[in-house]
C-alpha positions as CSV (number, residue, x, y, z in Angstrom):
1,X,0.0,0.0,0.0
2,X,1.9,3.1,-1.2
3,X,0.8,6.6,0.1
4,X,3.9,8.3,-1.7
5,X,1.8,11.7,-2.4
6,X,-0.7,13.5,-0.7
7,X,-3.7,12.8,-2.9
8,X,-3.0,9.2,-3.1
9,X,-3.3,9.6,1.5
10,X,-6.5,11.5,1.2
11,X,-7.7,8.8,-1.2
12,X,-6.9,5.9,0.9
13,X,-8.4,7.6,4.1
14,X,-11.5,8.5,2.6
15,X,-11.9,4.8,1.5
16,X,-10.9,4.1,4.8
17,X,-13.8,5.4,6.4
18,X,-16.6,3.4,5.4
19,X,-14.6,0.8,8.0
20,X,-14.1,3.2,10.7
21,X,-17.5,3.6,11.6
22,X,-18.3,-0.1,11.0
23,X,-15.4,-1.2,13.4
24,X,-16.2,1.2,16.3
25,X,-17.2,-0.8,19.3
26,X,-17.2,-3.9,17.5
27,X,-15.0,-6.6,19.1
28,X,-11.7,-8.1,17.7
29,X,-9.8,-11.1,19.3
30,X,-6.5,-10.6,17.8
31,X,-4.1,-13.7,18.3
32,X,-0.2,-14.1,18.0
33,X,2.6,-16.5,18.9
34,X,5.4,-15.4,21.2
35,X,8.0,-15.1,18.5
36,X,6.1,-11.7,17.3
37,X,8.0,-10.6,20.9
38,X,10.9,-12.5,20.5
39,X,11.5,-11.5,16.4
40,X,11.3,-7.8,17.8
41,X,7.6,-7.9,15.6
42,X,5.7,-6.6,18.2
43,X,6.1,-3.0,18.2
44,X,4.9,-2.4,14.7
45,X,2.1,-4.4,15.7
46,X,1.7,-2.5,19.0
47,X,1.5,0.8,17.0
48,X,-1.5,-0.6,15.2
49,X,-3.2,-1.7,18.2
50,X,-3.2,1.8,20.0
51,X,-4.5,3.1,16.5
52,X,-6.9,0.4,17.0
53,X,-8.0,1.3,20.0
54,X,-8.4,4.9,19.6
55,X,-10.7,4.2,16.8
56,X,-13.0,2.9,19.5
57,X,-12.2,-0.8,18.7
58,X,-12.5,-3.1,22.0
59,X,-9.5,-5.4,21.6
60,X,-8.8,-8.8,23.1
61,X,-5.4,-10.2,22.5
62,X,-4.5,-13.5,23.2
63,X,-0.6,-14.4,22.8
64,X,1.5,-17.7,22.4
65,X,4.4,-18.6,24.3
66,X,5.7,-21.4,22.5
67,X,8.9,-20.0,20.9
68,X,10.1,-19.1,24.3
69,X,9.2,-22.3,25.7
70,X,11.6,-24.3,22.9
71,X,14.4,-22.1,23.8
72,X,14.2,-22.6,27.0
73,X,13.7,-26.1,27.4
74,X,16.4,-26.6,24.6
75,X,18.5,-24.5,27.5
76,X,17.6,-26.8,30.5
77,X,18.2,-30.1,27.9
78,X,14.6,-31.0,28.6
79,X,12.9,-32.8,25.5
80,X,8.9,-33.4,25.4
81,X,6.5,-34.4,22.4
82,X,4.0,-33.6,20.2
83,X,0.3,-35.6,20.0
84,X,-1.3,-34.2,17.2
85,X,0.7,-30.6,17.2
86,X,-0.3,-30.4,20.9
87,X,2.6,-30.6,23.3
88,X,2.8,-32.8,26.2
89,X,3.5,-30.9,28.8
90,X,4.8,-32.6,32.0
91,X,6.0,-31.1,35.6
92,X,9.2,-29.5,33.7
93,X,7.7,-28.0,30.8
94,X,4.3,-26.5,33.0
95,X,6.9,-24.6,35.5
96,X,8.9,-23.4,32.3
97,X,5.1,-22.1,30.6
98,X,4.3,-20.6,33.7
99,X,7.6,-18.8,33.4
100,X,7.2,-17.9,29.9
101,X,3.5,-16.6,30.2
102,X,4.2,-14.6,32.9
103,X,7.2,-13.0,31.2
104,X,5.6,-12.2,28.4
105,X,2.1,-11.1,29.6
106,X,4.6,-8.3,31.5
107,X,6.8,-7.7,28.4
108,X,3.6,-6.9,26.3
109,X,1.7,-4.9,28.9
110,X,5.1,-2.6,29.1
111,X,5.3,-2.4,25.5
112,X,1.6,-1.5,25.5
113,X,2.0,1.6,28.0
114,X,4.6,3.0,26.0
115,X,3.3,6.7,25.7
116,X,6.6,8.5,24.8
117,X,6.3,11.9,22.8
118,X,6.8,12.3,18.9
119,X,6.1,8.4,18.6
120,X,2.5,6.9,17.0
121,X,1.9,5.8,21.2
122,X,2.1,9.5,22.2
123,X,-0.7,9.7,24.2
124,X,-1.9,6.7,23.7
125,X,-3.2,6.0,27.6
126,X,-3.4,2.1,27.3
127,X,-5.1,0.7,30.4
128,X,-4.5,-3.5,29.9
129,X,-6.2,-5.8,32.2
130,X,-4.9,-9.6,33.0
131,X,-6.9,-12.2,34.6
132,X,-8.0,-16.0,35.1
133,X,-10.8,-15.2,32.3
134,X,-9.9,-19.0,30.8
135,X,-11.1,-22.2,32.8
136,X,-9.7,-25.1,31.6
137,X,-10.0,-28.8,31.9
138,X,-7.1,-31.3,30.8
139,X,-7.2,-32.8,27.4
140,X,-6.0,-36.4,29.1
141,X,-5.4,-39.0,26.5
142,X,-5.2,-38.8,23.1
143,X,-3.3,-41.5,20.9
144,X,-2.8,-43.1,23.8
145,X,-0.8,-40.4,25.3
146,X,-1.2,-39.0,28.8
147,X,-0.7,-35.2,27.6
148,X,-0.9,-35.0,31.7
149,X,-0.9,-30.6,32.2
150,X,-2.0,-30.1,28.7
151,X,-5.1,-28.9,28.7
152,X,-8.2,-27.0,26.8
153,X,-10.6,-24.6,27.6
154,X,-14.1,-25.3,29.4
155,X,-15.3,-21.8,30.1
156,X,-15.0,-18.6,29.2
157,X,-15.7,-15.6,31.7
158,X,-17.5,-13.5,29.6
159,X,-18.9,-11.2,31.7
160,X,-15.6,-10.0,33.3
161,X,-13.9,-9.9,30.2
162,X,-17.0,-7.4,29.0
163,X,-16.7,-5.3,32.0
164,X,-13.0,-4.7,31.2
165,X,-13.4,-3.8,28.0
166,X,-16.5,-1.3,28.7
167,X,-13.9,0.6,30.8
168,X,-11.7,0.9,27.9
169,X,-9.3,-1.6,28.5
170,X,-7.4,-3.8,26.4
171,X,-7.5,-7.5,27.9
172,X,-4.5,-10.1,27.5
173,X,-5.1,-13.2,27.6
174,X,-1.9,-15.7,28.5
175,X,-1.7,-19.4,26.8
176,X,-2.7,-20.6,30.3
177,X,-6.0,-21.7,31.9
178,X,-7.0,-22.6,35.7
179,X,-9.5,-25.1,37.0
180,X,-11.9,-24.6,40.1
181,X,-9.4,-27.3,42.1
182,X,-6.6,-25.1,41.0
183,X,-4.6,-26.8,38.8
184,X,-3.1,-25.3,35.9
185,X,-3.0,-26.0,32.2
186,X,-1.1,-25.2,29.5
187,X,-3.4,-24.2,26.4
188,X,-2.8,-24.0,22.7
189,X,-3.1,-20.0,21.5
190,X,-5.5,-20.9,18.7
191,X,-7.9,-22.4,21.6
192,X,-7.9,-20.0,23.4
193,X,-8.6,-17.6,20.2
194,X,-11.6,-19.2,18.9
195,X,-13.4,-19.7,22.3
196,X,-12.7,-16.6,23.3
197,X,-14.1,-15.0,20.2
198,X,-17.2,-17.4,20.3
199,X,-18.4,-16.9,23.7
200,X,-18.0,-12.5,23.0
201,X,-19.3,-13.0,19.6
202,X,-16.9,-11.0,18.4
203,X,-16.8,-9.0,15.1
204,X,-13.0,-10.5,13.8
205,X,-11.2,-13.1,15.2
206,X,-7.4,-12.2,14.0
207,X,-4.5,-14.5,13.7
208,X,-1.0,-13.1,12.8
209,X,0.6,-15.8,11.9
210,X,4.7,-16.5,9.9
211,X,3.1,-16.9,6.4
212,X,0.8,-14.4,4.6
213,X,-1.9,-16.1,4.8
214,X,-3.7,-19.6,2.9
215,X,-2.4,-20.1,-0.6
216,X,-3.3,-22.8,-3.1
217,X,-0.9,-25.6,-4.5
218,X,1.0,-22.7,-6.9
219,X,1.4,-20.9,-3.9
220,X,-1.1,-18.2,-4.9
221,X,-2.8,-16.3,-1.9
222,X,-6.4,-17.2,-1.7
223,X,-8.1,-13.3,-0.5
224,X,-11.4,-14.9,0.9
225,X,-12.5,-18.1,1.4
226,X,-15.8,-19.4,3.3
227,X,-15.7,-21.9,5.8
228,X,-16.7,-24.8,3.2
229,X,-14.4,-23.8,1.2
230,X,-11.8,-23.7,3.6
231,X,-13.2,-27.2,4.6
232,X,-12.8,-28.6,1.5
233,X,-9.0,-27.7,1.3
234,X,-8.4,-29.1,4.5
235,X,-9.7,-32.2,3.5
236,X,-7.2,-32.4,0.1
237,X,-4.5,-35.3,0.5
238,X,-2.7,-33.2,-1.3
239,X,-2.9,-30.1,1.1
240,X,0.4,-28.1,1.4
241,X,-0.6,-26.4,4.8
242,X,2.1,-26.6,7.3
243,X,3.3,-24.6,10.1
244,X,0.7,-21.8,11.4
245,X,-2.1,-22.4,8.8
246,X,-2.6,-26.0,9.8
247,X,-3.4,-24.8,13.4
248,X,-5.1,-21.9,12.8
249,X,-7.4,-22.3,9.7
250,X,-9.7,-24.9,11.4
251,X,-10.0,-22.6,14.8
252,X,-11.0,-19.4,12.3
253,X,-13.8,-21.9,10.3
254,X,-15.3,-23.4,13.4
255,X,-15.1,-19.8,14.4
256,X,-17.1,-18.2,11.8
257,X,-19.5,-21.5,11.9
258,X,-20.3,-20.1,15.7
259,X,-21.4,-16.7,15.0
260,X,-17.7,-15.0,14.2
261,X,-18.5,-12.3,11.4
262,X,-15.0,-12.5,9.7
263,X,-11.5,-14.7,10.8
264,X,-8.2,-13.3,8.8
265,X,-5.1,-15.1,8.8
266,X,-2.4,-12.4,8.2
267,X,1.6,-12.0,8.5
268,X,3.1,-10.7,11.4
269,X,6.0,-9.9,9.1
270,X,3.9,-8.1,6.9
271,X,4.9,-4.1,8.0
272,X,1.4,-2.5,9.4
273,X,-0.6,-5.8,8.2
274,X,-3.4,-5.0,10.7
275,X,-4.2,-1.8,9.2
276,X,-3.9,-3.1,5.6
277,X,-6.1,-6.3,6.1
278,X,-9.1,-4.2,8.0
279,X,-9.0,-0.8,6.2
280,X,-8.2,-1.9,2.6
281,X,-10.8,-3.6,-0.1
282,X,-8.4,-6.4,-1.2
283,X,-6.3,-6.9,2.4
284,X,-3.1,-8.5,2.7
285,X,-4.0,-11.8,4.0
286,X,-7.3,-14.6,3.8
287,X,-10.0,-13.8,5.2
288,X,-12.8,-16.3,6.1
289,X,-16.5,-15.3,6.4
290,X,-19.7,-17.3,6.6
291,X,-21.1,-15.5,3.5
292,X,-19.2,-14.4,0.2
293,X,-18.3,-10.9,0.7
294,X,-19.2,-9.8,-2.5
295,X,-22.7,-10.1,-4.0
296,X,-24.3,-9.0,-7.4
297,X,-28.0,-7.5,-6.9
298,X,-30.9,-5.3,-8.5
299,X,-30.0,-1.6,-7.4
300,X,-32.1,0.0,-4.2
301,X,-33.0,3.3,-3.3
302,X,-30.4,3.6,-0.4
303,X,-27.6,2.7,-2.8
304,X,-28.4,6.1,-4.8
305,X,-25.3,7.6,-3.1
306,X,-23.0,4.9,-3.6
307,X,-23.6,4.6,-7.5
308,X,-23.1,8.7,-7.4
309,X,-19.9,8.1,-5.7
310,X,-18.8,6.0,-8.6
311,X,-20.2,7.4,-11.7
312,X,-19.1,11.4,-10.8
313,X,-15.6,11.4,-11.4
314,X,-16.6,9.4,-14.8
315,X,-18.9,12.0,-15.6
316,X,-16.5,14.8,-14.7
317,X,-14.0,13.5,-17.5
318,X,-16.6,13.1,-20.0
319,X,-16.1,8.9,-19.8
320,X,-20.3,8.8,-18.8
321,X,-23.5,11.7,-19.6
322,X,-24.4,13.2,-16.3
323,X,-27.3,11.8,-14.7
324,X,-28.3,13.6,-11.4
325,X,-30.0,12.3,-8.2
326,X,-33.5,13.1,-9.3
327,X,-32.7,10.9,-12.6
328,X,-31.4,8.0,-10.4
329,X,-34.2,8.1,-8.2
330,X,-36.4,7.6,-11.4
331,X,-34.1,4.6,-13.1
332,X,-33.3,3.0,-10.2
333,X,-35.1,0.4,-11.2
334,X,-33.2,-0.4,-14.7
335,X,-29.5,-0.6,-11.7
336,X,-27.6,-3.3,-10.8
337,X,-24.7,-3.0,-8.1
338,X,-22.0,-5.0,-7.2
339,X,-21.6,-4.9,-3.4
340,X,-18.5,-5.7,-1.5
341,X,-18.5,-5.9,2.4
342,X,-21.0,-2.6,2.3
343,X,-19.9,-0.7,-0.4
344,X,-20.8,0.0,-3.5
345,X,-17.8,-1.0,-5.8
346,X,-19.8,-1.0,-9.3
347,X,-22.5,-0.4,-11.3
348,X,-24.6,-0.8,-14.3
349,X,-27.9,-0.5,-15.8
350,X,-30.0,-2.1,-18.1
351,X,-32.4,-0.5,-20.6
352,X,-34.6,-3.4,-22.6
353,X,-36.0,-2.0,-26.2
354,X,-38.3,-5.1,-26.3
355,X,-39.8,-4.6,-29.8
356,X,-36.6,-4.9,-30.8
357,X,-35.4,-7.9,-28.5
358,X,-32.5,-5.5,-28.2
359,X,-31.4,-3.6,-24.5
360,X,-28.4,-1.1,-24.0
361,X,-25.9,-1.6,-21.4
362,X,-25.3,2.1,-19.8
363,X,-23.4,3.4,-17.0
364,X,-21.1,0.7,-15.8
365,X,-18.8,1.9,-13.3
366,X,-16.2,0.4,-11.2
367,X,-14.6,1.6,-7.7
368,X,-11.0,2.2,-9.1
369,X,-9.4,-0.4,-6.8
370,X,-11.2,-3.0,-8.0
371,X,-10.9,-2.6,-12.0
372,X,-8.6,-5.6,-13.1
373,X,-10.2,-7.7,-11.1
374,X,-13.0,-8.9,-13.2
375,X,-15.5,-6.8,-11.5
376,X,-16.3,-5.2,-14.8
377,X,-17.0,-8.3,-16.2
378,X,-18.9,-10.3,-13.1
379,X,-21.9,-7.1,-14.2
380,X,-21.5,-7.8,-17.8
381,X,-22.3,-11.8,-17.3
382,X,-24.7,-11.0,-15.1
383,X,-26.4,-8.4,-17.4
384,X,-26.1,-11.2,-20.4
385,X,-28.0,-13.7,-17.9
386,X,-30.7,-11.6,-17.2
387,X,-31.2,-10.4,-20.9
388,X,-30.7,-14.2,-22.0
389,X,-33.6,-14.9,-19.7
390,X,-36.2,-12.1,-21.0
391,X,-35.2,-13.5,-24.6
392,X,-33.6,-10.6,-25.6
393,X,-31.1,-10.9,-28.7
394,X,-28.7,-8.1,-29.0
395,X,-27.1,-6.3,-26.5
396,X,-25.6,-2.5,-27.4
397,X,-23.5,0.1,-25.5
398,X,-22.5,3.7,-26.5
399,X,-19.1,4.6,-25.3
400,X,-16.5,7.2,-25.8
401,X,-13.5,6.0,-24.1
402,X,-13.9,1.9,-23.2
403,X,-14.1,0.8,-26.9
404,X,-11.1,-1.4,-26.7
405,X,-12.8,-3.1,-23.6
406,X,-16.1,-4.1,-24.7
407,X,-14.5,-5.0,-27.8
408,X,-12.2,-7.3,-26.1
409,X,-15.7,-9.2,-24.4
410,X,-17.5,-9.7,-28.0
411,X,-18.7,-6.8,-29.1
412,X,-18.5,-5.6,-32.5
413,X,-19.0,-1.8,-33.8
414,X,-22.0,-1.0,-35.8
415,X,-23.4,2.2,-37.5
416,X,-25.7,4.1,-35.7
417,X,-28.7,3.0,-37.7
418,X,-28.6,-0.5,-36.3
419,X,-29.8,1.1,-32.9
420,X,-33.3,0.8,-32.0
421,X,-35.6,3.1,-33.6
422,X,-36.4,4.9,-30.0
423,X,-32.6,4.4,-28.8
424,X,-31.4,6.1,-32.9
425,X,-33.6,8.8,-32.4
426,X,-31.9,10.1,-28.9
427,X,-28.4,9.5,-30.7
428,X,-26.2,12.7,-29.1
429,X,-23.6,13.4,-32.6
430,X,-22.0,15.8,-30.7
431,X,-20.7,12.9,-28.2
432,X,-20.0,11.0,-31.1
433,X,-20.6,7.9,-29.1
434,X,-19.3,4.1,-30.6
435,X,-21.9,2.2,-30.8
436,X,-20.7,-1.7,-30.2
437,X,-23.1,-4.5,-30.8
438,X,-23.0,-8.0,-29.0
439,X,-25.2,-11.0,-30.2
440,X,-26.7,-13.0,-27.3
């Protein structure tokens, strides 16, 4: 995301802003694995939550400890094993988690209260709050292994962690749960994560992981997938997910199945990856919702402003004829929009000349970030269907600068007098408009 000048700033913030005032006082559960600390990640990351947070976002963060755990017990030569990517963790290895957490929980708070003057944290004010929010039960055998303090989580104290947050407070949740004998468990992060974002129903649940996100076997990222989707490529043979993705895909589907509005799986390398996932259209990671984001549907009153928000700056330049509100209000009708997450990212309307069996495709528009990426063409196809449908036979649109484009998608130029008798007689010759014809 390059802001190199100031238009290209003012641009990206006023696109920004749609999200601003859908994130405010929405939940996030943002999780990450103790080497964000130990890579020296977390202060770029830290710099996003305060922004975060002073856009009225009510933040839970749950962090990992298991990086610090390996060094360690690589230190004291203590060796323990894996059932299932879950690590057993005996008498040794629950002293050095204990350890760990609590070193960590008071690195991160410090880093959080960092308020020093001429940095992004000047002023920030963070208040964190720490607690035994997490019961927990142990996960006893599995393969038959004894994973003896390895544990999972039973409860979530909702209510407390609410009360925090409606004072303003960030909460921190450590890898580590507590059961009403006392005992301790050590907990995977991603368990944590999803319950935890379940039992709030929270808005995101977050995972900053060491890849960018869920790619496909060319190692293409894959933007937005929904949780059957996601099922479906978890259940390949051929499945290339390792590390991160392995553990944290499943917890962000079963997520989203319980009432999560959106899971992303982002990189914590990725410079300000929070900021570009949430507050940009195309992100920087895979994001996982219940519903596909994007959806093709006949135009309604309310989206009046939206489709003005597109078509201006193509009217300004001469590209479309000016149409004002009170027109739109009368053809809203004859609109289709594509809708992405909200907003209104394109356009198009449909004029049927049914003596003729013939319709005109006018006024398609697309958001700017989202030309090249078919979007153009997903309201073409779907204008095709519909005319396919109502029998009509040709298809025309007059154009003075996108030629070469509807050329490209089957159309063919044609003299003026091929239009439709009604549609020839409204012909503007001082636009000199192309007129391109496509059989149906």
């Amino acid at each position: 995301m390059a802001l190199a000048t100031p238009d290209k700033f003012v641009q990206w913030f006023r696109a920004a802003a749609p999200y601003i005032h859908a994130f405010r006082g929405r939940t996030f559960v943002i999780a990450f694995g103790g080497e964000a600390i130990s890579e020296g990640r977390f202060e770029g990351i830290n710099h996003d939550l305060n922004l975060l947070a002073a856009l009225g976002v009510r933040l839970v963060l749950v962090h990992g400890a298991r990086a610090q755990m390996e060094a360690r017990l690589k230190q004291m030569g203590h060796r323990t094993g894996y059932v299932q990517g879950l690590r057993i963790t005996d008498d040794v290895t629950l002293s050095v988690a204990k350890e760990a957490s609590g070193r960590l929980r008071v690195e991160i708070e410090a880093l959080l209260s960092m308020g020093l003057p001429g940095s992004p944290m000047a002023g920030a004010d963070i208040r964190v709050s720490s607690g035994n929010f997490v019961t927990a039960k142990p996960m006893g055998i599995v393969e038959g292994t004894d994973l003896q303090h390895t544990g999972e989580v039973r409860k979530i104290d909702v209510g407390a962690i609410r009360d925090r947050l409606n004072f303003g407070e960030i909460v921190l949740i450590s890898p580590l749960g507590f059961s009403p004998t006392g005992e301790i468990f050590n907990l995977a992060l991603e368990n944590i994560a999803e319950s935890v974002a379940v039992a709030l129903g929270a808005e995101k649940l977050i995972f900053m992981m060491d890849k960018s996100g869920v790619t496909n076997p060319r190692g293409g990222l894959l933007r937005e997938l929904t949780p059957m989707q996601a099922t479906k490529l978890l259940a390949r043979k051929d499945s290339l997910f390792d590390g991160d993705v392995r553990f944290y895909l499943p917890c962000a589907v079963r997520a989203c199945e319980q009432g999560v509005k959106r899971a992303h799986l982002i990189s914590r390398h990725t410079e300000g990856a929070l900021l570009q996932e949430l507050f940009t259209h195309q992100g920087v990671g895979t994001m996982i919702a219940p519903d596909p984001v994007e959806q093709l549907r006949d135009a309604k009153i309310n989206d009046i402003g939206g489709i003005l928000r597109l078509i201006e700056p193509l009217e300004a330049d001469g590209t479309l004829v000016k149409r004002g509100r009170d027109l739109l209000e009368i053809e809203i009708g004859h609109f289709l929009v594509l809708e992405r997450d909200g907003m209104i990212i394109g356009c198009a309307a449909i004029y049927p000349f049914l003596e003729e069996r013939a319709a005109e495709l006018a006024c398609l528009a697309v958001h700017p970030e989202f030309r090249g990426h078919e979007a153009g063409e997903r309201l073409l196809a779907a204008t095709e269907q519909r005319m396919k449908r109502r029998r009509i036979k040709k298809l025309f649109v007059l154009t003075t600068r996108a030629e070469h484009w509807f050329v490209e998608r089957g159309f063919n130029e044609v003299s003026v007098d091929e239009l439709p008798a009604e549609k020839r007689q409204m012909y503007n010759y001082q636009r000199r408009s192309v007129v391109l014809i496509k059989r149906l």
